[in-house]
C-alpha positions in Angstrom: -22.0 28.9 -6.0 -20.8 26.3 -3.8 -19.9 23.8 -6.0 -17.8 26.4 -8.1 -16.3 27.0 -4.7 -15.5 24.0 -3.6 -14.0 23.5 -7.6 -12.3 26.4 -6.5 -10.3 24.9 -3.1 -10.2 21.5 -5.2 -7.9 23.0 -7.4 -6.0 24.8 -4.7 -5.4 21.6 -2.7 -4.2 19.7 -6.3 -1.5 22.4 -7.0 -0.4 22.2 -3.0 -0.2 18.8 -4.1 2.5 19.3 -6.9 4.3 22.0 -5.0 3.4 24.4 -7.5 3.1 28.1 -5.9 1.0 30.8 -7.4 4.4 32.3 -8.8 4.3 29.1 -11.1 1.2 29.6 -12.1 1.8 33.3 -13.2 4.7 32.0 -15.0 3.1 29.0 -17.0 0.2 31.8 -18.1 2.1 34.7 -18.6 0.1 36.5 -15.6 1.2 38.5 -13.0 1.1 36.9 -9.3 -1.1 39.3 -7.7 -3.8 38.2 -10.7 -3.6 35.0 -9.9 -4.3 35.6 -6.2 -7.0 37.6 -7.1 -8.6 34.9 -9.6 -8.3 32.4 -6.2 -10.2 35.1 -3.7 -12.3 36.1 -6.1 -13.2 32.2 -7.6 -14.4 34.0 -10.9 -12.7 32.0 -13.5 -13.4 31.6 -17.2 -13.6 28.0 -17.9 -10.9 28.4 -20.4 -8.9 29.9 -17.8 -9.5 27.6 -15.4 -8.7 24.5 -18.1 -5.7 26.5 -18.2 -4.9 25.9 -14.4 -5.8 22.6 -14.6 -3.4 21.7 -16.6 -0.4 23.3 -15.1 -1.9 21.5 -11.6 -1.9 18.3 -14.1 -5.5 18.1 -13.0 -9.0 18.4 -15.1 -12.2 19.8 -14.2 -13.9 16.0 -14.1 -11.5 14.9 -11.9 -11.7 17.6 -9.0 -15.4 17.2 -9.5 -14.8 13.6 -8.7 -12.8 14.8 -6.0 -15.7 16.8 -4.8 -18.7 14.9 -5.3 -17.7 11.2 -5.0 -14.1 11.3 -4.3 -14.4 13.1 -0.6 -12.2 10.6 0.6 -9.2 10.8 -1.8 -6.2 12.2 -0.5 -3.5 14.0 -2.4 -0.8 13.1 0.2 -0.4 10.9 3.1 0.2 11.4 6.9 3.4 10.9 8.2 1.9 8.3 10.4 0.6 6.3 7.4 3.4 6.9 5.4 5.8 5.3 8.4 3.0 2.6 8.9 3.8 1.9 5.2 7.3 1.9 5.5 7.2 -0.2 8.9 6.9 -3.4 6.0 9.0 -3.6 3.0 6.6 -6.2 1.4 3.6 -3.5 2.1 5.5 -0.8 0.4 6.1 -3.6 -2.5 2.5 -3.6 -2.7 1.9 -0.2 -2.2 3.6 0.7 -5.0 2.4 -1.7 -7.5 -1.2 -0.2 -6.4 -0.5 2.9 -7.3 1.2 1.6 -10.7 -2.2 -0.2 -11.2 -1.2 -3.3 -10.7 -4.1 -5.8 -9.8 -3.6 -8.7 -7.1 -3.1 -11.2 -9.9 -0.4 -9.1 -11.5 1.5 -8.3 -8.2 1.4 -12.3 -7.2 2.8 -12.9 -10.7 5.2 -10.7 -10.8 6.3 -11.2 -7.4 6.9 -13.8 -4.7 4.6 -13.0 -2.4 1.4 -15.7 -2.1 -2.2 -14.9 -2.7 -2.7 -15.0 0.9 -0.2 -13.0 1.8 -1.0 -10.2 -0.9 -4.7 -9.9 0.5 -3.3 -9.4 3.8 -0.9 -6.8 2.3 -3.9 -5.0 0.9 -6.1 -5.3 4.0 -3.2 -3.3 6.1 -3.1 -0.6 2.7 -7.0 -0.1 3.1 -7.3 0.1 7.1 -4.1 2.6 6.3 -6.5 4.2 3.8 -4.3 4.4 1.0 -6.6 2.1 -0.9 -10.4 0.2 -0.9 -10.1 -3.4 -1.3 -13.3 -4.2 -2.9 -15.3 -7.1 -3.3 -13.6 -9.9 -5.5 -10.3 -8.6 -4.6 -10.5 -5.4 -6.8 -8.3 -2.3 -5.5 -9.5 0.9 -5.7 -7.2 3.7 -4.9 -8.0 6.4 -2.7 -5.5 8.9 -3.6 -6.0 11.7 -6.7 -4.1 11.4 -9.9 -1.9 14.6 -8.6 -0.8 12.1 -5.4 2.5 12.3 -4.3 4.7 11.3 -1.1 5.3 13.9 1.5 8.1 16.1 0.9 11.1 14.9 2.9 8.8 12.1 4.6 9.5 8.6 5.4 9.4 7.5 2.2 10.8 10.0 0.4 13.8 9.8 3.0 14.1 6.6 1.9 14.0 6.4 -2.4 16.7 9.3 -1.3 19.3 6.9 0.6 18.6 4.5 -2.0 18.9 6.4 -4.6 22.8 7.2 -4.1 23.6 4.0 -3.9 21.6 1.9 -6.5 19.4 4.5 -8.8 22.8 6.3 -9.5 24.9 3.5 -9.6 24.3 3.2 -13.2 26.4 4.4 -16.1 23.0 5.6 -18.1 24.1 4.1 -20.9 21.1 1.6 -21.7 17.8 1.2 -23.3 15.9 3.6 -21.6 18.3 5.5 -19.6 19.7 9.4 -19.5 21.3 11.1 -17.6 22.0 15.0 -18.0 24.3 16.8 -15.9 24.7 21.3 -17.0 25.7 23.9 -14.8 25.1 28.0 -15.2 24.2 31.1 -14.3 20.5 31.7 -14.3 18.4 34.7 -13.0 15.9 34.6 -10.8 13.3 35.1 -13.8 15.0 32.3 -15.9 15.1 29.9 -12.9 11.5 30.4 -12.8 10.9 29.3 -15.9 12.8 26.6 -16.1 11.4 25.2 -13.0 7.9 25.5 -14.2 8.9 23.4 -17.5 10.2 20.4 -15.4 7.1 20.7 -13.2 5.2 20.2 -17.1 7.5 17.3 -17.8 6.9 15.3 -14.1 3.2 16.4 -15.1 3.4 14.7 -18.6 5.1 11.5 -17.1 2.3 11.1 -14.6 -0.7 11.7 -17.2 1.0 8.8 -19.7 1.3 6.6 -16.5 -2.3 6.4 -15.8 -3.2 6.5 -19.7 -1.3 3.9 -20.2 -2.7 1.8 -16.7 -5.1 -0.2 -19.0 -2.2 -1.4 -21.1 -0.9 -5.6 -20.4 1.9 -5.3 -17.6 4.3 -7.0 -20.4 3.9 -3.6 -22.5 4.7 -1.3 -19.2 8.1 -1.6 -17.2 8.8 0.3 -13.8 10.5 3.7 -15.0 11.9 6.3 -12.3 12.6 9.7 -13.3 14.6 12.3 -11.0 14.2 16.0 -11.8 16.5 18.2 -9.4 17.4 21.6 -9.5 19.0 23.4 -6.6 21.6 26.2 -6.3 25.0 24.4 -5.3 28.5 24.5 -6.0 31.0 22.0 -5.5 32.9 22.3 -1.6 36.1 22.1 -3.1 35.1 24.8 -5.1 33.2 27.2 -2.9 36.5 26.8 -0.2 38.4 28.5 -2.9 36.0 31.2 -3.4 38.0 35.2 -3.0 36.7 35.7 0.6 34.4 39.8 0.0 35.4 42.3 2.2 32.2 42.8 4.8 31.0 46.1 4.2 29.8 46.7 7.5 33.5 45.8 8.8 35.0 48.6 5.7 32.6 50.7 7.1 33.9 50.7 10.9 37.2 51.1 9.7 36.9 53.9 7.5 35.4 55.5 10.7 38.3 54.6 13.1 40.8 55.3 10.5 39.3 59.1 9.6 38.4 59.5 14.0 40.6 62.5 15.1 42.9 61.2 18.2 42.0 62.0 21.6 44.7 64.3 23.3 45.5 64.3 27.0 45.7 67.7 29.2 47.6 67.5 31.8 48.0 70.3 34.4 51.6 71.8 35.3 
């Protein structure tokens, strides 16, 4: 019983993780939200339906029992405090991010120009920062899940976003390798859901190839970036010539005044 629980919360903290609410959940199996809630008080899942969960949470069952059992120290998400420790470097973010690509020390010194010496001191800082476990013969263990992801809106996320206007969308998308898909509509709430939920499947799929794909020669694997964005907006020049609606609370008061017989003044002769 408390090992399904604690399967139970793993799965909870791995969809936290993602951002993925219980509504996305009901969405991706055709569910009502208030079943899902129940399923999570209640912890009696059908393995099949629990599969099911894992998958949206672009988990499995063997990882969150890895999570449980012998992973108690894997995080899903940094501290703000590690993260700004992390961006306090921009050599230790270098590394930081080549340990979560699965780089090895040998592959981030080749690629790189950063010396042996200096890399090992890199990954010392990562491991007392607790991001990784640099193991005996130089060997780096992460200690984040496969569902990791930067804080929403945190240091480093702040900073891919100033980056990003000037240097990830500088490009005309016209390469090997590159898209870039701009459509605007009018979507209901229902159909926003939806959509939603299948670009969460598509940043799930991208992640699940990465690590597939980690025991692959770096010369087979080249750093890709993928935005996915959706947001209601609407251009400022466009939205300043929006028809201003009458308030219907200001209609209201006027109808009153307007329909208000007028006071009349006695005076005495």
């Amino acid at each position: 019983m408390e090992q399904r629980a604690a399967l139970v919360e793993a799965l909870k903290r791995a969809l936290k993780a993602r951002g993925i609410t219980y509504s996305h959940v009901a969405e991706a199996l055709q569910l009502s939200e208030p079943s899902v809630k129940r399923l999570f008080a209640s912890g009696q899942f059908t393995l099949e339906r629990f599969e099911q969960i894992c998958a949206v949470a672009h988990t499995s069952i063997s990882e969150l029992a890895r999570s449980v059992d012998g992973g108690k120290d894997e995080v899903s998400q940094l501290t703000p405090e590690q993260e700004r420790a992390i961006m306090a470097d921009r050599k230790l973010l270098l590394v930081a991010l080549c340990a979560l690509n699965h780089l090895s020390l040998e592959q981030i010194v080749n690629a790189y120009d950063i010396s042996k010496t200096e890399c090992i001191s890199l990954l010392i800082k990562l491991d007392r920062i607790k991001l990784l476990e640099l193991l005996p013969g130089n060997r780096i263990k992460l200690r984040v899940t496969r569902a990791f992801s930067w804080l929403p809106n945190g240091p480093i996320q702040q900073f891919f976003k100033a980056r990003a206007q000037s240097e990830y969308f500088a490009s005309s998308f016209s390469g090997a390798s590159e898209v870039m898909l701009l459509t605007n509509g009018l979507l209901s709430k229902a159909s926003t859901e939806a959509l939603l939920s299948k670009l969460r499947r598509v940043a799930n799929e991208f992640t699940e190839q990465h690590h597939a794909e980690a025991h692959l020669p770096l010369s087979e694997r080249r750093p890709l970036s993928m935005v996915l964005a959706v947001r209601p907006w609407e251009l400022d020049e466009m939205r300043a010539l929006r028809r201003r609606q009458p308030d219907k609370t200001d209609s209201a008061v006027g109808s009153s005044k307007k329909s208000a017989p007028r006071a009349r003044t006695i005076t005495s002769q």
